[in-house]
N, C-alpha and C positions, 0 to 999 in steps of 0.2 A: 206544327210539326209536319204536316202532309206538305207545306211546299216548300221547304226543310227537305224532304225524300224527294220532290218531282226536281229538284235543282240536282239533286244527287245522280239521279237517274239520265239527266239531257246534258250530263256533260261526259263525253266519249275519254276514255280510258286510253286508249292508246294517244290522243292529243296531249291528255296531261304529262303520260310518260315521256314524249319527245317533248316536249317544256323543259323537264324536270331534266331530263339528261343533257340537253343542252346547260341548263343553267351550272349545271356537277361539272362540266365540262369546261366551260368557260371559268370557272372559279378555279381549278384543277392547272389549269393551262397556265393562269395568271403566275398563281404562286407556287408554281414547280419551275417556270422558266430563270432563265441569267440571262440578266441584263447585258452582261459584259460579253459576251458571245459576238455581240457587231461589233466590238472595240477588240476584239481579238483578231478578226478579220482583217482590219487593216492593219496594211503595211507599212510599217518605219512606228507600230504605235507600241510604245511597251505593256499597253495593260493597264488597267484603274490601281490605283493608288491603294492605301488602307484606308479602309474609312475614319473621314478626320485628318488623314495627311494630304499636305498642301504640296508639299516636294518630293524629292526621290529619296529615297532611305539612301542612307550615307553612315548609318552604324553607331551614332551615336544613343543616348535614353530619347526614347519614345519617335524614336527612325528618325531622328533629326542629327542633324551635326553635331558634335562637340565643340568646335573652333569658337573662343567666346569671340572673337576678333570681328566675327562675323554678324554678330549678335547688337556691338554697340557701333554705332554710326563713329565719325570721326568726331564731330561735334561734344558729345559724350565726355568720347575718351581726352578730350581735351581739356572740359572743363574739371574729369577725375582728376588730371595727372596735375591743376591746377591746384583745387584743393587738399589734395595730397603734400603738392611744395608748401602752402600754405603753413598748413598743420606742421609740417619739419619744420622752418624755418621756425615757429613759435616755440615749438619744444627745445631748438638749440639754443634759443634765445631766453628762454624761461627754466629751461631742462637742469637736474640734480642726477647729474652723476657722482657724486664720491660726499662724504661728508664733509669736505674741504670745502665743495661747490654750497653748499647748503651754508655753512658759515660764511660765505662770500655773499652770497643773496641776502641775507638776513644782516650782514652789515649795512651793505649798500639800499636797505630800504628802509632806513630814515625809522629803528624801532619806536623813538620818540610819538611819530605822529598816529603811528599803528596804534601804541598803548591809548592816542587820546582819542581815536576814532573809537578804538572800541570801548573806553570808556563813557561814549557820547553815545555810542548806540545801546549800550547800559542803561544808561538814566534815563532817554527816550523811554527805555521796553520799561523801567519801573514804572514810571509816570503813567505809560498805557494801561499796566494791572494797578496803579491806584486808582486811576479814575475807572476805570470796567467795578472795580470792588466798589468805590463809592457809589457810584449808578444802581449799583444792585442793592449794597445796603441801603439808599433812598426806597428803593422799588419795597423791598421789606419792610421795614419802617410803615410806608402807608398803606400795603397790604393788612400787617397785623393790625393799626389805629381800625382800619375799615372792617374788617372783622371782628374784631372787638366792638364797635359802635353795631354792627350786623347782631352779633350776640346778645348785648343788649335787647337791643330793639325785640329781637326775635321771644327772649324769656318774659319780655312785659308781653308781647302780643299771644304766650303761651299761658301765660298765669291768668290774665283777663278772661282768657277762651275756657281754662279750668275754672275760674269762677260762675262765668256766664252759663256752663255745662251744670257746674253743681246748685246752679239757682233752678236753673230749669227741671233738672230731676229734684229739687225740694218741691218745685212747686208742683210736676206732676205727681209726685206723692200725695202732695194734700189734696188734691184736687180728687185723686183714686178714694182717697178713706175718707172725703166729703159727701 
């Protein structure tokens, strides 16, 4: 504790204040200053930006343009305005407007081979749910055999173990009143 107080004692008061106000000062200085103060100064410069914005506000959401024109390359917009014919051209080509048009398509595709498609993928989807049913009723089948034989097994190794118990308490009985 004494050199605790003699360290206390041999360091001058007034050095520590000018330390200590320097350091307030410089911290003080840092963050109360603007950066943008030298970017204001010159000339022909508009000024920092928003923070986060890349360009000059133009008034669209979030100071960006609206124009999407501006936004998709040509390349883009080329391959949209492709897939867009795409899609039309399939829709007029497949497309039901009136129910006239809808009796015309349903002539013209052959109901015959429709009814046998789908009867074909009918008998497929049976045959999947009979054999998934058959697979399962196997699996059941030799679960219940194997639990059953488990059962078994289990009651003879339970009645032996009740015999073997009730021999052993006979005989430590007689063995007590011997």
């Amino acid at each position: 504790m004494k050199m605790f107080i003699d360290t206390l004692k041999s360091l001058r008061l007034s050095q520590t204040l000018v330390v200590l106000f320097a350091g307030v000062l410089v911290l003080f200085s840092t963050a109360c200053s603007r950066a943008d103060t030298v970017a204001d100064r010159v000339p022909g410069n508009p000024g920092p930006n928003t923070p986060g914005q890349s360009q000059p506000y133009k008034g669209g959401m979030n100071n960006f343009s609206d124009d999407a024109s501006s936004r998709l390359s040509t390349e883009s917009a080329t391959k949209a305005k492709a897939l867009k014919d795409k899609v039309q051209s399939r829709l007029n080509q497949k497309g039901v407007n009136s129910p006239d048009d809808l009796v015309d398509n349903v002539r013209t595709a052959n109901p015959g081979k429709q009814a046998q498609r789908f009867g074909d993928d009918a008998r497929r989807q049976a045959n999947d749910v009979k054999d998934n049913l058959q697979t399962f009723g196997d699996r059941g089948a030799k679960n219940v055999k194997r639990n059953a034989g488990d059962a078994f097994d289990n009651a003879a190794d339970a009645a032996k173990d009740t015999v073997d118990d009730s021999a052993n308490a006979t005989k430590r009985a007689l063995d007590k009143a011997a």
